[in-house]
Every structure is written in structure tokens, then in C-alpha cells.
N, C-alpha and C positions, 0 to 999 in steps of 0.2 A: 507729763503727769498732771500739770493745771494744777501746782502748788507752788509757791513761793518761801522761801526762807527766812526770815529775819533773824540777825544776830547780830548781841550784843554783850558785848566785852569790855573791861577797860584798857586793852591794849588794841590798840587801832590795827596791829600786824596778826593779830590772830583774826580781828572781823573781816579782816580782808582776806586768809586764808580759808574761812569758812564759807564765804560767800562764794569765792572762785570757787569750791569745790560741789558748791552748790548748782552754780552755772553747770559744771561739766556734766555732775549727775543729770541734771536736768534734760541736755543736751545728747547726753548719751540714751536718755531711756525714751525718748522721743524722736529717735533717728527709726525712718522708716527700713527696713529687709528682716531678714530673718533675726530671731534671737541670739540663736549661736554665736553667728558674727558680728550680735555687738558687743555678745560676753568675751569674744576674744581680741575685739580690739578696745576695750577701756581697760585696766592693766587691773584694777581692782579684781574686777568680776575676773580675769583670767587668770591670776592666780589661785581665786577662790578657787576656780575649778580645776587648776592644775592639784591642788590640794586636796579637792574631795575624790578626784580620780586616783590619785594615789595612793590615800585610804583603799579606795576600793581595791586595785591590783594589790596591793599586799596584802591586804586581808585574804584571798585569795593566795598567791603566790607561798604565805606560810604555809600551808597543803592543809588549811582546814578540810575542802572537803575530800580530797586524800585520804586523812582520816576518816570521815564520815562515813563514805559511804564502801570504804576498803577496809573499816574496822577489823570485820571478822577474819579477812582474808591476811590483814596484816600479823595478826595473832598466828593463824595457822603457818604463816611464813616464818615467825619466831621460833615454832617447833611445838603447837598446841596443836596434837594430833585428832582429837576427839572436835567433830564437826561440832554437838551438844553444847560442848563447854566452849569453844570459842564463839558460839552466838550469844551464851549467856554471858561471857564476859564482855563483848561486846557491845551487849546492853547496860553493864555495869561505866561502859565509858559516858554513852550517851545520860545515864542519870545523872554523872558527873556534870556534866554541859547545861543538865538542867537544873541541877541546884545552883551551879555558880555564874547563873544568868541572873541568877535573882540576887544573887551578893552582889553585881553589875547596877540593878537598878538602886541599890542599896546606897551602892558608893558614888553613883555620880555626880549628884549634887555636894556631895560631903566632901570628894578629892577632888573633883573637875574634872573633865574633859581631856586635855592634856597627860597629866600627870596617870590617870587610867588606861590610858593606849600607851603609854610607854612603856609603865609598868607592864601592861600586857602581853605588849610584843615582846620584851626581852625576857618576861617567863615563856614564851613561846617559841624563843628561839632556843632557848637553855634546853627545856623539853626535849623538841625535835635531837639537839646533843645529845639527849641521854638516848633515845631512840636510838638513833645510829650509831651510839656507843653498843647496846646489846646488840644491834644483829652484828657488828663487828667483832664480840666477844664471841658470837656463835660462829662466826665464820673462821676466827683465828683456832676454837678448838672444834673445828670441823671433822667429824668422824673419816675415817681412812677404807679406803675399799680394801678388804682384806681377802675376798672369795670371786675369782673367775670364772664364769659359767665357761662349760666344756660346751655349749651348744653353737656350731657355725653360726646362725644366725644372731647369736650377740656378741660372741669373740670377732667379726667381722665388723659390726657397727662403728656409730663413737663414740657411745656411751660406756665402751668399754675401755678407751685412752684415759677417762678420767681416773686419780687418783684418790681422789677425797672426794668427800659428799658434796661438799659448796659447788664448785663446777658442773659436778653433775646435776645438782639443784638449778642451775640458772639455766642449764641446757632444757629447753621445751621439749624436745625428744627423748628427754630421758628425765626416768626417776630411780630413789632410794632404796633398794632390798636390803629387808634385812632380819636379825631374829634379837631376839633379847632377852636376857637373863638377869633376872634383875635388875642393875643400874649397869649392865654389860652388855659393848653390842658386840654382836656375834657373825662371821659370813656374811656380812655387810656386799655387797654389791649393785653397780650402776649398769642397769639394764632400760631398752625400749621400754617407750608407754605405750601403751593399747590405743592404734590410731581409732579405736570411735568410744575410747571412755579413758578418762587420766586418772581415773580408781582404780587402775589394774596395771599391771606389766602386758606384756604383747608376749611375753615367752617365760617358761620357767617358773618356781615357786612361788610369785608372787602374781602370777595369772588369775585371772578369775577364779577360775577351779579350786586353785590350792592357796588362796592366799588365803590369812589368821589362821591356818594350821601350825601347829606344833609351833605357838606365837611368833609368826614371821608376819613383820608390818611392812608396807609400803607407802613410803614418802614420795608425795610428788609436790613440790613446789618450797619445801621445806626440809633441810635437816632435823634428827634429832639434838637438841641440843638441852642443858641446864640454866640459861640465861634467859626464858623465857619471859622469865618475871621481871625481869629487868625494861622487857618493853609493854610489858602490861602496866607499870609504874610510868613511865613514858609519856603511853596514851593517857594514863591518869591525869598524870603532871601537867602535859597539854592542853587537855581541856580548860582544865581547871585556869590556867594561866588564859587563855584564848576567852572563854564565854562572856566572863564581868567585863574586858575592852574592845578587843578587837572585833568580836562580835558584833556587837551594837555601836559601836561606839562611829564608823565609817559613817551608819545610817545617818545617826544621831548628829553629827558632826555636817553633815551633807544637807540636813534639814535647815540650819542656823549659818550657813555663811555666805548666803546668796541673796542680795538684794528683792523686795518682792517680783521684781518685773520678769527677775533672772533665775527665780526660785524653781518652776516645773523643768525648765530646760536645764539647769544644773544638776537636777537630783536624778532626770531620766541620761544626761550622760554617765552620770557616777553607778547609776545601775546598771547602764549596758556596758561599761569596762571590769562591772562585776561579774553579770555573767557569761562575758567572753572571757576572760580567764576560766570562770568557773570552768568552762569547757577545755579550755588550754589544761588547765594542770589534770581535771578528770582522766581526760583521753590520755595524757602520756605517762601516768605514774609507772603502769608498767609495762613501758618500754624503759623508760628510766631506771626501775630495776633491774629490767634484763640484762642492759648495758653499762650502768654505773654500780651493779651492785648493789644490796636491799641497802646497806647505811652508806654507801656511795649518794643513793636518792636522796635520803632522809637531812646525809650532810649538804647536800643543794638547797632542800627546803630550808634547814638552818642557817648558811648564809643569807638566801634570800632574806628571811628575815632581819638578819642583821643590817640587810641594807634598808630595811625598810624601817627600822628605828632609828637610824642618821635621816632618814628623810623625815620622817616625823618630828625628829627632837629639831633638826633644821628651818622647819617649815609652818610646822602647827602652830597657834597663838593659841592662847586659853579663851574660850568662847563662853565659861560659864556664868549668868548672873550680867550677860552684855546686853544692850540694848544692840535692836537690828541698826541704829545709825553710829553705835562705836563698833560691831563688826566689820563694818565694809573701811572703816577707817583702820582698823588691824591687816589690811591687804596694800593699804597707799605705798609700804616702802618698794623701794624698787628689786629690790631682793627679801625671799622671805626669811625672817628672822623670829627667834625663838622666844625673842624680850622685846615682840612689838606689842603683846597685850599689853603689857606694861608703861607704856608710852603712856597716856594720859590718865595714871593713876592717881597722879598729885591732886588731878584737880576735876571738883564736881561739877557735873553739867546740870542744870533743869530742862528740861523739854514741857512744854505744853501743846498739844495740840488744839488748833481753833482751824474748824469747817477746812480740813484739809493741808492747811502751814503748820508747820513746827516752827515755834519761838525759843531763839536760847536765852535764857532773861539771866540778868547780873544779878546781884543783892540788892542792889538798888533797886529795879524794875521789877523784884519779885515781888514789895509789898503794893505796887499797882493789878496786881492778880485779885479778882475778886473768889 
């Protein structure tokens, strides 16, 4: 880097602990190969980046974009039968996400860095519980198949073994018939879906032909249930918890804890562990459904998150209001610790910079500063 350090202290054990670390920096950012490998063999920089990749997979792994971009569909899975209203409420989540981005920029300088993502993630992991709380309320008061089609070709299927809606909801081959009278369902049955459309039955009343007759609906991927609202709060909750930290806060965090040398190669691994999860949790939410169940999923997502606030509250120091030479000094311990910002709060450093050194000057040697 073609700069030198000088420092001074009155304790001869700390000028000697500044200068060594001085040497190594120096040493480390001037060893010739790739970037990568020397951010992973100086222990600072490898922490930093074990820390900012970890931001990124959990941001991710709480099923932000799960939500995003499965909104509409997740409502309809709750039992929001009109395609209209679950796009519009859908949209009602996402203006969530946008006002409380902007409460995000609001608070990070006021709360920190730190205290932000924690907050955030444990309102997000709460959320995703209340989430998997309602599709479980809808599942435990799952409607009951009360009406046997006389027709071979569905008393022959397996959409006729099921009992109850939920199974026949998770079975891909089959959907929900049914009629309803006011808050009453009526001749409910689990019949074939129409192999080249899932808006229809393949046989019987709720076929193309005759289905909204004489009010018979057809559910395919959803029960009807009353607990609906319970996951439209959910997604509210979620958001709302999710935008002001986790959101930004990975980026933001990944931008400030990388030495300069280390800065582009740290922030381009932190994006590409972001959007390789992003594709990880996209691609399997429903299959994870299919197999764990709609709040089976939803409670995976919640734990994950919960792991992902042990590793933060673990790991993260507080970055706010730090100079780039006290951050890379918040990664020295040998394990990362929660109360390393905190380390050298006693005591104030000056920096000056002259044609490329930084000087740490004492009280004494400040008033030679012209």
C-alpha cells in the first residue's frame, strides 16, 4: 500500500501492539495472488466475510422472497378464493415493505446497525409463527368430504381416499368441490383436476361446463377456511418487521466492514451468497409445501430465522459512527463476539492523515498539529 504508520502512545505495550498490526496489514495487502485468498488467510478480513455472507444467507433463508414473489399465491393458499382480491391484497403487502423501508433509513443512524438487524430478524421470525400459526388453524378446522361421486372414474382415483380438504389440497391431482350456503359447506368433495387446466375438475359438477352453478366453487390449492386473515396479518407483520433491517441492513453492513483493498471482493461474495440462496429458497418453497405442509414451510422458515439471530446477536459488532481503521480492529478476536465494538470505547484515538500515513498522536503531540 506505500504507507507507513506512526504511533504514539504513553504506554510503550500498546505502540508496540499498533505497529505489529500495522506490519501484518501492510503485509497482508501487498502479498501478491488473488484477493479472495488473502481475505481468507488474514483472520480479520475472514471473519468480516464470514459475517457479511451470513447476513446475506439469512436474509434470504427467512423466505423474504417466498413472500415476494408467492404473495398472491400464498393468500390464495389461505383460502382467498377471488383471484382480484388476493392481487390486491397482495399489493397491500408490498406498500407495506415500502413504507417501512423508509422507517429503515430513518432509524439507522438513530439505533445502529446492530440493534436494527436484530430487532428485525426476531420480528421476522415472530411473523413467519404467526404465518404458520393460521395455515395450521386452517388445517386443523379443515372441511370434511361429505359427498361421493357415483361416477367410476373418481370413486376409482385417490382423490377419492381423502377425507378432509387439507390432503386433498396438498394432493396435485386433486381439488376441493363443493357448494355453499352461506357460511355452510355443503356436498363437499375431492375429485380429479382437469389435466390441461387446475380451474376446473376433469369430471362432475365442478367441470368446466357446470361449475358456479347453483353456487358450487372449486378449490384447487386451498381449503376453504375462516382464518384467512390471520395470514394476511402475517404477511403484514412480516414485512413490516423485515424492510427497516434485514433488508438493507446485509447491504449496508457488507459495504463498511471490509478493508479498502478487500472491499469489491467482499461485497461481490456477499451478493453472490445472496443470490444463490435467492434461487435456493425460490425454487423449493413449493415443494416444501407439498411435503412439509403450508405451516410445516412457513415453521422451517421461522426457525431458520431464529438461527439466524444467534448468529447475528453472536457475531455482528456495532459498525455505526466507526472509523474504516476501528472496524477491521472489531474482527481481531479470535472468535466473533458481540461486545467487541465495545473494546476500545474508553479511549479516544486522533487520526490525521499526511500524503498517505496515518498518525496516532497523544495529547502531547496534538498541540504540534499545525
Amino acid at each position: 500500500m506505500g504507507c507507513f504508520t506512526f504511533c504514539f502512545d504513553h504506554s510503550s505495550s500498546l505502540l508496540q501492539s499498533y505497529c505489529d498490526k500495522c506490519v501484518i496489514v501492510l503485509s497482508v495487502s501487498s502479498i501478491d495472488g488473488p484477493v479472495i485468498w488473502r481475505m481468507l488467510t488474514y483472520p480479520p478480513t475472514r471473519r468480516a466475510l464470514l459475517v457479511g455472507c451470513g447476513l446475506q444467507m439469512f436474509q434470504q433463508l427467512s423466505g423474504i422472497n417466498t413472500i415476494m414473489y408467492y404473495s398472491a399465491t400464498i393468500l390464495q393458499m389461505s383460502g382467498v378464493r377471488d383471484d382480484r382480491l388476493a392481487i390486491w391484497l397482495a399489493g397491500l403487502t408490498t406498500l407495506t415493505n415500502f413504507l417501512f423501508t423508509l422507517l429503515g433509513v430513518w432509524l439507522v443512524e438513530r439505533v445502529g446497525r446492530r440493534k436494527l438487524t436484530l430487532g428485525s430478524i426476531l420480528g421476522t421470525c415472530l411473523s413467519l409463527s404467526l404465518l404458520a400459526v393460521g395455515f395450521l388453524m386452517s388445517a386443523q378446522h379443515s372441511p370434511p368430504v361429505t359427498f361421493h361421486p357415483l361416477d367410476p372414474d373418481i370413486s376409482n382415483s385417490t382423490c377419492s381416499k381423502y377425507q378432509l380438504c387439507e390432503p386433498c389440497m396438498l394432493d396435485p391431482r386433486c381439488g376441493f368441490c363443493y357448494r355453499e350456503n352461506g357460511s355452510t359447506l355443503l356436498a363437499s368433495s375431492c375429485v380429479p383436476v382437469n389435466k390441461s387446466s387446475t380451474e376446473h375438475a376433469a369430471w362432475g359438477r365442478c367441470s368446466n361446463s357446470t361449475l358456479m352453478r347453483d353456487k358450487t366453487y372449486w378449490a384447487y390449492n386451498y381449503c376453504p377456511t375462516s382464518f384467512s386473515w390471520l395470514v394476511l396479518l402475517g404477511l403484514v407483520l412480516y414485512l413490516a418487521a423485515f424492510a427497516p433491517g434485514m433488508g438493507p441492513m446485509p447491504w449496508t453492513i457488507n459495504s463498511e466492514i471490509y478493508p479498502l483493498w478487500a472491499r469489491s471482493t467482499g461485497n461481490a461474495c456477499a451478493a453472490g451468497v445472496n443470490w444463490t440462496f435467492n434461487i435456493l429458497v425460490s425454487l423449493t418453497f413449493l415443494h416444501l409445501a407439498q411435503y412439509l405442509t403450508y405451516y410445516g414451510a412457513f415453521f422451517l422458515y421461522s426457525s431458520l430465522a431464529l438461527l439466524g439471530f444467534a448468529f447475528i446477536y453472536g457475531c455482528l459488532p456495532e459498525t455505526k459512527a466507526r472509523r474504516l481503521e476501528e472496524i477491521e480492529a472489531l474482527f481481531e478476536n479470535k472468535l466473533c463476539s458481540c461486545g467487541a465494538s465495545d473494546s476500545d470505547e474508553g479511549r479516544q484515538v486522533e487520526y490525521i492523515r499526511v500524503k498517505g500515513s496515518n498518525y496516532h498522536l497523544s495529547d502531547n503531540d496534538a498541540s504540534d498539529v499545525d
